[in-house]
PyMOL Python script that loads the backbone (N, CA, C, O; Angstrom):
from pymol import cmd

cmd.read_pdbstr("""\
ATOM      1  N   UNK A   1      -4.198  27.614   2.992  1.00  0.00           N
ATOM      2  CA  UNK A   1      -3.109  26.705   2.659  1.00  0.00           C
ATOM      3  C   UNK A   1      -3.374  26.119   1.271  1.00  0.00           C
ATOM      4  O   UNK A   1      -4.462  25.559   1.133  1.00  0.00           O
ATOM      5  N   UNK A   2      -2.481  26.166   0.138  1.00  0.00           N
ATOM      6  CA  UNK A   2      -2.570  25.703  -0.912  1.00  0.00           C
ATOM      7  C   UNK A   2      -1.598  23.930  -0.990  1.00  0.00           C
ATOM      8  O   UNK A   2      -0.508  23.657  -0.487  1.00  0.00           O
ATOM      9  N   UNK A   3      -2.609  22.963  -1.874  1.00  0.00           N
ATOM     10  CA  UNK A   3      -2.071  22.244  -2.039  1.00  0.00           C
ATOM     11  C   UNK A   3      -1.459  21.924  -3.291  1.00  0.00           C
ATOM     12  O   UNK A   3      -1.984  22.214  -4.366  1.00  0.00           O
ATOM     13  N   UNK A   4      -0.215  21.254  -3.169  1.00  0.00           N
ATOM     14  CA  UNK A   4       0.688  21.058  -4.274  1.00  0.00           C
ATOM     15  C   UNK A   4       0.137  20.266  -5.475  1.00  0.00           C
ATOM     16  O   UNK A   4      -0.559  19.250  -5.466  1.00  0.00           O
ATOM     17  N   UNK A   5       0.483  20.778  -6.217  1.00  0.00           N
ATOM     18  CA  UNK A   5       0.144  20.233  -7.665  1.00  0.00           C
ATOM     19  C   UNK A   5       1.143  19.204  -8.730  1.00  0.00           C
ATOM     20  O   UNK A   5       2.209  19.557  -9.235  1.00  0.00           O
ATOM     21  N   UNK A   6       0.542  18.002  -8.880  1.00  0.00           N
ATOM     22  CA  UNK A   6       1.392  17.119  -9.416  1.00  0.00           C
ATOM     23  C   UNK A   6       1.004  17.056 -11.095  1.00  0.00           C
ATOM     24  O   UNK A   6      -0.105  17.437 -11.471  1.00  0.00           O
ATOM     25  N   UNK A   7       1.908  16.600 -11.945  1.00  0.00           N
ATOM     26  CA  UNK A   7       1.801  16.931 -13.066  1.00  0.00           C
ATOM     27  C   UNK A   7       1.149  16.014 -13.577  1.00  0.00           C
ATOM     28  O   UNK A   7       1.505  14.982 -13.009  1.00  0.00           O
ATOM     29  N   UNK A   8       0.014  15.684 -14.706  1.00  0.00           N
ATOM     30  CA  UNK A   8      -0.251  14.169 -15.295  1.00  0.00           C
ATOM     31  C   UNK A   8       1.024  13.039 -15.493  1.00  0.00           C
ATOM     32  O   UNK A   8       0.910  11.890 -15.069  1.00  0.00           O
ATOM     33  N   UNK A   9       1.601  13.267 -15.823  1.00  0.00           N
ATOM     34  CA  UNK A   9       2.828  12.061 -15.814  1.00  0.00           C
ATOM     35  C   UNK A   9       3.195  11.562 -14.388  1.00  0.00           C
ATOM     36  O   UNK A   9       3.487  10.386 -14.170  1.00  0.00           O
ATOM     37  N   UNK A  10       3.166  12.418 -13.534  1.00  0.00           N
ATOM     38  CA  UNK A  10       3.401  11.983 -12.151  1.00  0.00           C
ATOM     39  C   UNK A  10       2.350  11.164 -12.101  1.00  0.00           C
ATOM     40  O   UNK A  10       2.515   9.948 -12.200  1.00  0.00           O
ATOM     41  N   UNK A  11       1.050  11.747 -11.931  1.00  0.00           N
ATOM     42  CA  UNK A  11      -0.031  10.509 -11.317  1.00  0.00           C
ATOM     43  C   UNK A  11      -0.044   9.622 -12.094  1.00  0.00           C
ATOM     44  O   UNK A  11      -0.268   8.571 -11.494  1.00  0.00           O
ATOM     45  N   UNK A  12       0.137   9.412 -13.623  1.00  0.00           N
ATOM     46  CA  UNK A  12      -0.377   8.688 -14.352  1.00  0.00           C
ATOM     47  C   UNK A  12       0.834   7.404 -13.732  1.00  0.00           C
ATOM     48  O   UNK A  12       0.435   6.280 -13.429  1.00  0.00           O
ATOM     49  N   UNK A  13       2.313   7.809 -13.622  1.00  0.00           N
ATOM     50  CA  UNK A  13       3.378   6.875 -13.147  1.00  0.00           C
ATOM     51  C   UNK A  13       2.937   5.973 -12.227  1.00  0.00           C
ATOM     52  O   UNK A  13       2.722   4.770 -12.378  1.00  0.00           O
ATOM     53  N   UNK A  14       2.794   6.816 -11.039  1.00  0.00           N
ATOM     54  CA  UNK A  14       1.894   6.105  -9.862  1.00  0.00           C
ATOM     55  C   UNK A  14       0.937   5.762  -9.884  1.00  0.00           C
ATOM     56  O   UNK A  14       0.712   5.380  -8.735  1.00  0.00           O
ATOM     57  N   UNK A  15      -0.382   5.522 -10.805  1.00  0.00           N
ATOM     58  CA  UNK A  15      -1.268   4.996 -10.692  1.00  0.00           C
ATOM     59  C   UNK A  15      -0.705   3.269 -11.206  1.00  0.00           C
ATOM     60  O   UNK A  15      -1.084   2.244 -10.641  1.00  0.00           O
ATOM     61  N   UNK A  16       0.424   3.324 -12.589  1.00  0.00           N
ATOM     62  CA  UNK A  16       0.839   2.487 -13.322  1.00  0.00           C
ATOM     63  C   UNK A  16       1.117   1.340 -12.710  1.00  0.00           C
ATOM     64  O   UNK A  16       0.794   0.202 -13.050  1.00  0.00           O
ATOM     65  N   UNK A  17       1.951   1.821 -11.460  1.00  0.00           N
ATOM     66  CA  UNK A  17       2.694   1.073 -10.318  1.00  0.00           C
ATOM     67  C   UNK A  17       1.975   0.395  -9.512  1.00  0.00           C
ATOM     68  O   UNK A  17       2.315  -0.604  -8.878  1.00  0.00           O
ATOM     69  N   UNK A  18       0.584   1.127  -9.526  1.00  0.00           N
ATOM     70  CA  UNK A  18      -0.562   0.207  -8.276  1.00  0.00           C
ATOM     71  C   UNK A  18      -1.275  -1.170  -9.485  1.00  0.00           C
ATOM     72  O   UNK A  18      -1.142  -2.390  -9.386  1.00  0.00           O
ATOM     73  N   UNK A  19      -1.856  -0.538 -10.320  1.00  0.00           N
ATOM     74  CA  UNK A  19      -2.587  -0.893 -11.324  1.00  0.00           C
ATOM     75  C   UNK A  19      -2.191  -2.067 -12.042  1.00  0.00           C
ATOM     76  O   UNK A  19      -2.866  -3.087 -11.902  1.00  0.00           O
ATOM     77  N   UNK A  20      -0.835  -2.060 -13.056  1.00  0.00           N
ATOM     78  CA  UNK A  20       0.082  -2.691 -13.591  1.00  0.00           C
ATOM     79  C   UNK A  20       1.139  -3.237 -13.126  1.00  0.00           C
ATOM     80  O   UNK A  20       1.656  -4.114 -13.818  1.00  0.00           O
ATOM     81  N   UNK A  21       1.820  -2.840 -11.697  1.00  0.00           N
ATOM     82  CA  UNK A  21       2.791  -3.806 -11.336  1.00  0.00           C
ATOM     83  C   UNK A  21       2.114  -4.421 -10.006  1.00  0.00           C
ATOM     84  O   UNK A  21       2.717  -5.385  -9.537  1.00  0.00           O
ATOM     85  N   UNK A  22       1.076  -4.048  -9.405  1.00  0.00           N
ATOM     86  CA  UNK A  22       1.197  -4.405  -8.468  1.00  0.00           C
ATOM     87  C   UNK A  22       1.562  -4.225  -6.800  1.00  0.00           C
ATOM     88  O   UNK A  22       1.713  -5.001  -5.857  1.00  0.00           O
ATOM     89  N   UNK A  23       1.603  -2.998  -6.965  1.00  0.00           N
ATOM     90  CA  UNK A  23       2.544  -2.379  -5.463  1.00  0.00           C
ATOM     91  C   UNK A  23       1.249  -2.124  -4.567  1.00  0.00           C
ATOM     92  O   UNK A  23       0.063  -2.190  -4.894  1.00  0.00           O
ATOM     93  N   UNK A  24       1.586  -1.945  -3.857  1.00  0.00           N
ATOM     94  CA  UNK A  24       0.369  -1.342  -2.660  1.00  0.00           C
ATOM     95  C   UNK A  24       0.381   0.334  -2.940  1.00  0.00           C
ATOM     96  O   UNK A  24       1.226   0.965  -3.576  1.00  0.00           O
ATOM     97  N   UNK A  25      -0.367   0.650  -2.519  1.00  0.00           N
ATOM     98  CA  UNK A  25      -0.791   1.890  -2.582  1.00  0.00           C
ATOM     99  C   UNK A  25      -0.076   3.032  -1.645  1.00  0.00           C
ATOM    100  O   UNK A  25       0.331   4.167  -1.891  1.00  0.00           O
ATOM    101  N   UNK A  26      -0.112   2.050  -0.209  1.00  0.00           N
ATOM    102  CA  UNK A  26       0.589   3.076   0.533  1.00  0.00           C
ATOM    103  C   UNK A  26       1.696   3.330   0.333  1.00  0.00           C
ATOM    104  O   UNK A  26       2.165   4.462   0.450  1.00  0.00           O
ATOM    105  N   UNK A  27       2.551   1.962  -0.131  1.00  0.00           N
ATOM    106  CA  UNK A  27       3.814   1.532  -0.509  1.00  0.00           C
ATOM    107  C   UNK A  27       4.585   3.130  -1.593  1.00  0.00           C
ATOM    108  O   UNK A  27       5.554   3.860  -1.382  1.00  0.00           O
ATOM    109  N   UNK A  28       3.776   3.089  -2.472  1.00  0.00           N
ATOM    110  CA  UNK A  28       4.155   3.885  -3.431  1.00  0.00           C
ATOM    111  C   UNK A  28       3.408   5.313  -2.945  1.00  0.00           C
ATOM    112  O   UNK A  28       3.617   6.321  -3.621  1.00  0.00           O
ATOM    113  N   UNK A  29       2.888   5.356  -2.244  1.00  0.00           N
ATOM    114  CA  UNK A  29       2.619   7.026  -1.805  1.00  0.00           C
ATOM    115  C   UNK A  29       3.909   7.065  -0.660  1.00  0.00           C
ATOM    116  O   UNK A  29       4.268   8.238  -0.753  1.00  0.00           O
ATOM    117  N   UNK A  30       4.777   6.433   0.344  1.00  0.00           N
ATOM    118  CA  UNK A  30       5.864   5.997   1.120  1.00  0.00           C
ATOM    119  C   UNK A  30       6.991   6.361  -0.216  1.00  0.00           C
ATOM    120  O   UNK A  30       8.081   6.813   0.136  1.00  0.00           O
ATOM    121  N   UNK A  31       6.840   6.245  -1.146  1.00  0.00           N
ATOM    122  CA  UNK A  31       7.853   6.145  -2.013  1.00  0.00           C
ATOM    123  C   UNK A  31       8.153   7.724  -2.781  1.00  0.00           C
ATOM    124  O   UNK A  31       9.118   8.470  -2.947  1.00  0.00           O
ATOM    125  N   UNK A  32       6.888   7.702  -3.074  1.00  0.00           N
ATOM    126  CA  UNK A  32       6.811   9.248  -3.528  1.00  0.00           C
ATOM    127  C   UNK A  32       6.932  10.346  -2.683  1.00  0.00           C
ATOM    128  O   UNK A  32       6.726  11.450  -3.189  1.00  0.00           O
ATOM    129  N   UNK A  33       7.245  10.276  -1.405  1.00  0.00           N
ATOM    130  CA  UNK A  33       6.790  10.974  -0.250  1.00  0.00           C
ATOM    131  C   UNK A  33       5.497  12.168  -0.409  1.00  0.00           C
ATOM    132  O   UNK A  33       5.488  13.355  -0.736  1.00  0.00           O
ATOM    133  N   UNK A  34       4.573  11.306  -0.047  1.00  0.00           N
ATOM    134  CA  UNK A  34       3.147  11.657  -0.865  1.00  0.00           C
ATOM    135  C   UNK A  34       1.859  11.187   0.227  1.00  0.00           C
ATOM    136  O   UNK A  34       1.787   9.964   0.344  1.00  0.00           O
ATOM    137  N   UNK A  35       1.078  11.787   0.846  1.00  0.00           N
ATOM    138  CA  UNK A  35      -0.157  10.350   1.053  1.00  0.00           C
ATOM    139  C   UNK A  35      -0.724   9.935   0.899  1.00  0.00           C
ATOM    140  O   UNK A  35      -1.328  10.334  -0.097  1.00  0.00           O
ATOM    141  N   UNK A  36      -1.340   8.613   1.594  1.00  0.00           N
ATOM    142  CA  UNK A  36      -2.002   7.915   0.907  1.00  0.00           C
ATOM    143  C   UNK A  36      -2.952   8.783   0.119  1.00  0.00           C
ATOM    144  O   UNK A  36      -3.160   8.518  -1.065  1.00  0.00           O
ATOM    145  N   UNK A  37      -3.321   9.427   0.492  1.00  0.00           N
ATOM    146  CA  UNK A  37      -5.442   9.860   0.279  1.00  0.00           C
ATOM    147  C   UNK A  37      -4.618  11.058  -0.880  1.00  0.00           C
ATOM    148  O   UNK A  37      -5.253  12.074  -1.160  1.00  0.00           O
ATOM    149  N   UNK A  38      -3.620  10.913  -1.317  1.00  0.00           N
ATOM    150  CA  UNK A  38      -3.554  12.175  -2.419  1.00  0.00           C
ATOM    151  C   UNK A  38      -3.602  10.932  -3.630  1.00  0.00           C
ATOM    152  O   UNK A  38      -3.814  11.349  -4.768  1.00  0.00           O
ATOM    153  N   UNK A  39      -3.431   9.521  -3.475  1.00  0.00           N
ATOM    154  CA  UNK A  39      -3.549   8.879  -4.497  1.00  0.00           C
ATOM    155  C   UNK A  39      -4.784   7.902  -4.576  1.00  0.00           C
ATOM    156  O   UNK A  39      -5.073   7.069  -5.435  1.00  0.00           O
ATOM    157  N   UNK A  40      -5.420   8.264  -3.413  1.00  0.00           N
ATOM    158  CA  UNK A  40      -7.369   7.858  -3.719  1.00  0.00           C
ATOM    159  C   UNK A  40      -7.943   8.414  -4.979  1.00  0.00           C
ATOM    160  O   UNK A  40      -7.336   9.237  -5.665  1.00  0.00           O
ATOM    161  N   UNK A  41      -9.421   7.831  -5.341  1.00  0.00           N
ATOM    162  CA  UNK A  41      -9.757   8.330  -6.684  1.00  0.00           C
ATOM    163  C   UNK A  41     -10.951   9.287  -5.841  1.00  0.00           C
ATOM    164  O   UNK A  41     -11.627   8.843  -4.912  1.00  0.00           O
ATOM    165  N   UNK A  42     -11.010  10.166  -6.180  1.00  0.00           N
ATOM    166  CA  UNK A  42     -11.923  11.467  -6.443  1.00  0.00           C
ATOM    167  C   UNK A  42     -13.642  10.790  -6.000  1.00  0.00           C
ATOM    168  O   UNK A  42     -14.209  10.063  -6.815  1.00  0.00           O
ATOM    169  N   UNK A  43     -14.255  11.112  -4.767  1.00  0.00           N
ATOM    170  CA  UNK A  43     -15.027  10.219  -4.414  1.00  0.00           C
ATOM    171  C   UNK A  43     -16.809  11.249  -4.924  1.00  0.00           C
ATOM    172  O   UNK A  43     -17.904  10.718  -4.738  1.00  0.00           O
TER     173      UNK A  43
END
""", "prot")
cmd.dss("prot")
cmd.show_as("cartoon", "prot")
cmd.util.cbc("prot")
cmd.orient("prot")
C-alpha cells in the first residue's frame, strides 16, 4: 500500500495554522481530511 504524497506548500499551510494561528492539530488534520499522525513531526 502506498501512501499519498502531499506537496511542501500543503504541509508548510498546515503546519502555519497549528504554529501561527493557533488551531489544534486534530482540528486541522479534521479539516484537511488528513490524520492526525500524518501531521506529527518525524520521531
Amino acid at each position: 500500500m502506498s501512501s499519498k504524497r502531499y506537496t511542501e506548500a500543503f504541509k508548510l499551510e498546515a503546519v502555519k495554522q497549528i504554529t501561527e494561528q493557533g488551531y489544534k492539530l486534530t482540528d486541522i488534520a479534521n479539516r484537511l481530511g488528513i490524520t492526525s499522525k500524518s501531521l506529527r513531526p518525524l520521531q
